[in-house]
MINU-403641 format. One record per residue (C-alpha): residue in one letter; x, z, y. Coordinates in steps of 0.02 Angstrom, whole numbers, padded with zeros to 5 digits, always signed. Each point is the difference from the previous one (the first is absolute). Layout:
AXZY/...
***
This chain:
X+00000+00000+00000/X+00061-00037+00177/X-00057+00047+00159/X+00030-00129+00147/X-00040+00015+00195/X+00004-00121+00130/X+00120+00053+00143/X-00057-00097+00153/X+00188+00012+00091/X+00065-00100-00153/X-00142-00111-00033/X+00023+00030-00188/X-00063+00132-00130/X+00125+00116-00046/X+00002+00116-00172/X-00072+00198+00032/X+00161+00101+00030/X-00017+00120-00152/X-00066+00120-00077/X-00150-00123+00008/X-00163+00097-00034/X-00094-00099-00106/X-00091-00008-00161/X-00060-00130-00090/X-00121+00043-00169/X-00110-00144-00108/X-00119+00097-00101/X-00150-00101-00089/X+00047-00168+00074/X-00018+00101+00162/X+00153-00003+00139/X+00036+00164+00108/X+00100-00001+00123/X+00030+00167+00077/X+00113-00018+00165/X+00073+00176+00093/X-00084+00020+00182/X+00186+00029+00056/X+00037-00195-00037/X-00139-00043+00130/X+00112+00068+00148/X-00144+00090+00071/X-00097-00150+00016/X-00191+00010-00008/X-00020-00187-00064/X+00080-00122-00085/X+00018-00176-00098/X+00054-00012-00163/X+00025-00142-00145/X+00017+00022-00166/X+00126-00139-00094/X+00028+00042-00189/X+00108-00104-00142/X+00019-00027-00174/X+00179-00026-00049/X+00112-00028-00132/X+00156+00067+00020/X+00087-00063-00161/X-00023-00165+00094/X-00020+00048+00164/X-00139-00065+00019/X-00174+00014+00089/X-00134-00021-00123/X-00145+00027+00118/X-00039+00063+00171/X-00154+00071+00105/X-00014+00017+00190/X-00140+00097+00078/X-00081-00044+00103/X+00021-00191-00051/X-00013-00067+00167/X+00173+00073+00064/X-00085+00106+00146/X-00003+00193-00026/X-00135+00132-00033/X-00046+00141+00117/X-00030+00185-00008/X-00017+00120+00102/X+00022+00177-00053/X-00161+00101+00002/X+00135+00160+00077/X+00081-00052+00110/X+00170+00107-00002/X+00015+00134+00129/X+00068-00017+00153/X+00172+00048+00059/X+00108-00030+00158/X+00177-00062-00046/X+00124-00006+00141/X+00176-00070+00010/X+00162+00021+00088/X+00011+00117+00166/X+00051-00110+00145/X+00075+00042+00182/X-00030-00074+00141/X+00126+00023+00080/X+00112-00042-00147/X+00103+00160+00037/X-00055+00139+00104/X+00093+00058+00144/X-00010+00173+00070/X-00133+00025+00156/X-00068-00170-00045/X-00184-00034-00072/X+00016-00028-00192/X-00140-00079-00110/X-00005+00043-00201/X-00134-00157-00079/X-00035-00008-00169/X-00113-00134-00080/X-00175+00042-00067/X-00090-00120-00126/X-00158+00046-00115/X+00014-00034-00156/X-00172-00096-00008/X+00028-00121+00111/X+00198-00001+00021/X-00032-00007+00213/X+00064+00131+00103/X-00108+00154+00073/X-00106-00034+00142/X-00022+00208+00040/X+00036+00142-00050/X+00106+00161+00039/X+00169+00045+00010/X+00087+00147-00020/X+00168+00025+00049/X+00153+00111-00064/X+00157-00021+00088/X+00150+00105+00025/X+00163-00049+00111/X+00150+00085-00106/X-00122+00115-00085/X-00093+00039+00155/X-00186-00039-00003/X-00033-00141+00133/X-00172-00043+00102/X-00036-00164-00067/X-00169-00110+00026/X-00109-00073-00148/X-00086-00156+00004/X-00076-00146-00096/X+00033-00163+00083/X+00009-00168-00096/X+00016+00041-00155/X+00130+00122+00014/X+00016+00205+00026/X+00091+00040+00131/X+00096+00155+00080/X+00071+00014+00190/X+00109+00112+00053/X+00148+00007+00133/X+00163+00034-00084/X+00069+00171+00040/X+00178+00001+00085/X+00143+00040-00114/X-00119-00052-00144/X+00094-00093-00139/X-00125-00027-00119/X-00196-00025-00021/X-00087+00025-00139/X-00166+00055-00085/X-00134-00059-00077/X-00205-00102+00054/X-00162+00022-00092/X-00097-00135+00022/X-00166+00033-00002/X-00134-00145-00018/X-00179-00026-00085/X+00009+00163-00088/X+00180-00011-00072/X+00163+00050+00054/X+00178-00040-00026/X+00152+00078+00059/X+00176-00095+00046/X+00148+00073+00023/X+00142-00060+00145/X+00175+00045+00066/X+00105-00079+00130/X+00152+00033+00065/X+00026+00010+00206/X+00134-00080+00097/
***
């Protein structure tokens, strides 16, 4: 049994990185095919095919071969529960690139849902940052698509860091930061 899916960047379908979690079970001339939500990438819907062979490998050989459905386009199902929501967030960025002491200083971090893969459109942010150790006034926000903190760099300060929580349609997420000051 193999598991394929398309990736759109290379314009090909590629092989499931493993473990693939799949099962495959013919009982009574009847075909089960039992396939992990995990595999689905927390997608709610989705095509699939099903392509399966007869072979000979003494001669290597295909004997016989089935492809549903015949017509080469895909079926389509759409999973009754949906999975649940969660906010995944990426990287910290700074704008600047590196703080400087007694100068504004802006901590972003990317928000997507999981359900739709687009960034936040509201929410709250809550902000924990320290200057050396030493907690730090810092401002939360959600602006497009991205949590962010502002705070003005403390003088002598040589490094920022701490941690955002995200929250955002009844989830959170927290990302953690550190930058150094020059």
């Amino acid at each position: 049994m193999q598991l394929e899916r398309w990736d759109a960047q290379a314009g090909e379908w590629v092989g499931d990185a493993l473990p693939t979690r799949l099962r495959v079970r013919n009982a009574g001339n009847v075909v089960t095919v039992d396939l992990h939500r995990s595999e689905l990438a927390d997608g709610s819907r989705f095509g699939f095919a099903v392509t399966s062979a007869d072979l000979d490998l003494g001669s290597e050989s295909i004997l016989g071969a089935d492809f549903a459905p015949e017509d080469g386009t895909y079926w389509r199902y759409t999973l009754a529960n949906k999975p649940a929501l969660r906010l995944l967030a990426t990287r910290a960025l700074a704008a600047p690139v590196r703080p400087r002491a007694g100068r504004p200083f802006t901590i972003s971090v990317p928000v997507s849902r999981s359900d739709t893969k687009r960034g936040i459109t509201g929410g709250t942010v809550t902000c924990a940052v320290a200057a050396d150790g030493t907690k730090v006034r810092a401002t939360g926000r959600v602006r497009a698509g991205q949590g962010q903190c502002s705070l003005v760099v403390p003088h002598g300060a040589s490094t920022i860091g701490g941690s955002m929580t995200v929250r955002s349609g009844g989830k959170s997420v927290t990302a953690r930061f550190s930058f150094t000051v020059r």
